[in-house]
N, C-alpha and C positions, 0 to 999 in steps of 0.2 A: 826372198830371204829377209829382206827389210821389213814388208808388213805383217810376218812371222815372228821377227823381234822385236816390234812394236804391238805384237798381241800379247808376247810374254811378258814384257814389261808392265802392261797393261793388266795383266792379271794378279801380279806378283803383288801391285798397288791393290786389290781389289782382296785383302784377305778379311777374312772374318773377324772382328774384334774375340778377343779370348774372354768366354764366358767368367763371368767373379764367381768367385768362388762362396761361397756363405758357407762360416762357419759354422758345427756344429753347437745350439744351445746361442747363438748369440742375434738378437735381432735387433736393429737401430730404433729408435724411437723418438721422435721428437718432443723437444724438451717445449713443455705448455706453459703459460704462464701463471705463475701463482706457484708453481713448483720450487721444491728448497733449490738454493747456489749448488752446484754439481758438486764441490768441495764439504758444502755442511749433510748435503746425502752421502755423501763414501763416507766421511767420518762415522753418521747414524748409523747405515750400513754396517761397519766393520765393529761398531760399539755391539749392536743386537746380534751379530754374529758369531763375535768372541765371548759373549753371557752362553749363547745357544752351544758353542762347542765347547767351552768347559763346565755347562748343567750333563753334555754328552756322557762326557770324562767319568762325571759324579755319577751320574747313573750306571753307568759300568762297573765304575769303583763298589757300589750297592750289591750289582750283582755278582761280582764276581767274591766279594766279602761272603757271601752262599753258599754258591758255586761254583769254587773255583777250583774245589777238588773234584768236582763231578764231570763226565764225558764234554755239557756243553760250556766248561771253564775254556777249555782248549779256545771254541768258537768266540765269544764274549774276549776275548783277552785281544784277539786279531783284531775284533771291529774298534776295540779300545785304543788299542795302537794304531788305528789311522786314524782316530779321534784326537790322538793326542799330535799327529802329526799337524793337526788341523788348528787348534790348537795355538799350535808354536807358530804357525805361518800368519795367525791375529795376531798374536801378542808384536812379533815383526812389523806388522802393517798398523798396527795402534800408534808405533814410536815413528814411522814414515811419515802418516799421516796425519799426526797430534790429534791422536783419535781417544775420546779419555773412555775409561772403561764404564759397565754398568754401575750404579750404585747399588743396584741389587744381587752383586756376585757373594756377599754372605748366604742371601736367601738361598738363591739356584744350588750351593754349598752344600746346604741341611738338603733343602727338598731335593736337588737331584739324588742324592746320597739315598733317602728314604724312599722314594719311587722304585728305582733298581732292587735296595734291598727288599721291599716290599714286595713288587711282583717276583723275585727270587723264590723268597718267602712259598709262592701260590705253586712252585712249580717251575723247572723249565723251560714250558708253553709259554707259560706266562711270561716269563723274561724275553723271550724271545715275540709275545704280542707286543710288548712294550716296544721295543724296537724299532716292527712294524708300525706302530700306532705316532712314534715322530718321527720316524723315517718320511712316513707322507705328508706330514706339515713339512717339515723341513725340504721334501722335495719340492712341492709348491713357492713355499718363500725360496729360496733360492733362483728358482725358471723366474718367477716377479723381478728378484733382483736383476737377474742375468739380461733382462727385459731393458729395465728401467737406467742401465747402463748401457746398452747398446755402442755405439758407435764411440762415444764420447769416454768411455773408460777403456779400450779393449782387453788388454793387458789385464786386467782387474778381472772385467768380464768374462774372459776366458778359465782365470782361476777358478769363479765362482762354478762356471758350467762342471771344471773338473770334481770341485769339491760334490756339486751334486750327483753326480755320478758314482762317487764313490757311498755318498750316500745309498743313493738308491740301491747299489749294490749287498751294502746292508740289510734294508729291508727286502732285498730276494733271499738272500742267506736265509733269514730270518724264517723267511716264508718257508726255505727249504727246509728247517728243523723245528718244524709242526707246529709254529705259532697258531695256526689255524684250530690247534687241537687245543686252547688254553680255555678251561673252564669261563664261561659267561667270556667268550673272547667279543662279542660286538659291544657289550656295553662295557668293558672293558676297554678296549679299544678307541671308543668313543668318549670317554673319559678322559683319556690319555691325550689325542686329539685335540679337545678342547682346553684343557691344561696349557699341553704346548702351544697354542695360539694365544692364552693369557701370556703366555710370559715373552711370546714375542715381541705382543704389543707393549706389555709394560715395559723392555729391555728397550727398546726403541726410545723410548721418553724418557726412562730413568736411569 
């Protein structure tokens, strides 16, 4: 009996540590040297963030000024409204963080406005390539972000992962209501693409 309950006891010590758990979207990085103060990146962060989700806004605003009495107003108005939810959760994190906005939020203004309505303009498809065509910038910057905060922001990190997700979501809709069919959709698309990576860069700086 004795060396029976000193096998048990002996086992009971001998458990397996509980594997960690990694969250979805979120991976540690070590922070390098030469890299901005953790504080002056979440500010840049959230400044280039909040231009990118209210050019979103603008863009929808575009197309649905089109389309908003046609079948795909319905779809455009949802992704708008989790646009705008996004949106509101910067503006939030700007006054937390003294985070000061882009100076180019008049631009993003006109041109997202004109983008949307433009591709509107082309068609359905086309509003809907549109979508697709920042939806995938913005899901890359975002997975960067989601990166380059790793460990050190979580709470943050986790937002970001959500917000891309909801992105991304986006751009499957998208894909579901025949973006694919948008006249001249790749170099259209490729357009769009590069656009959205100007104005992230400059959102970042300016």
């Amino acid at each position: 009996m004795g060396q029976s309950a000193a096998v048990t006891r002996k086992t009971k010590t001998r458990r397996k540590p509980r594997p960690r758990v990694k969250r979805a979207g979120i991976r540690p990085r070590a922070r390098l040297p030469g890299d901005l103060p953790l504080a002056a990146l979440v500010r840049r962060m959230i400044r280039v963030d909040h231009a990118g989700e209210f050019g979103a806004v603008r863009i929808y605003e575009g197309q649905i000024s089109v389309l908003g009495a046609a079948p795909a107003g319905a779809v455009i108005r949802r992704m708008a409204a989790q646009e705008r939810e996004h949106l509101k959760s910067f503006e939030r994190l700007m006054l937390e963080r003294r985070a000061r906005p882009s100076a180019l939020l008049p631009l993003w203004r006109i041109a997202g406005f004109a983008l949307g309505a433009g591709t509107a303009l082309l068609g359905p498809e086309a509003a809907m390539a549109c979508t697709v065509a920042v939806e995938e910038v913005i899901d890359r910057h975002y997975a960067r972000q989601v990166e380059e905060l790793g460990a050190d922001e979580p709470e943050l990190a986790r937002a970001f992962a959500r917000f891309r997700a909801e992105e991304c979501a986006h751009r499957d809709t998208a894909l579901g209501h025949g973006a694919e069919q948008a006249p001249a959709y790749a170099p259209l698309t490729a357009a769009i693409r590069a656009g959205a990576r100007a104005a992230i860069w400059l959102s970042e700086r300016i």
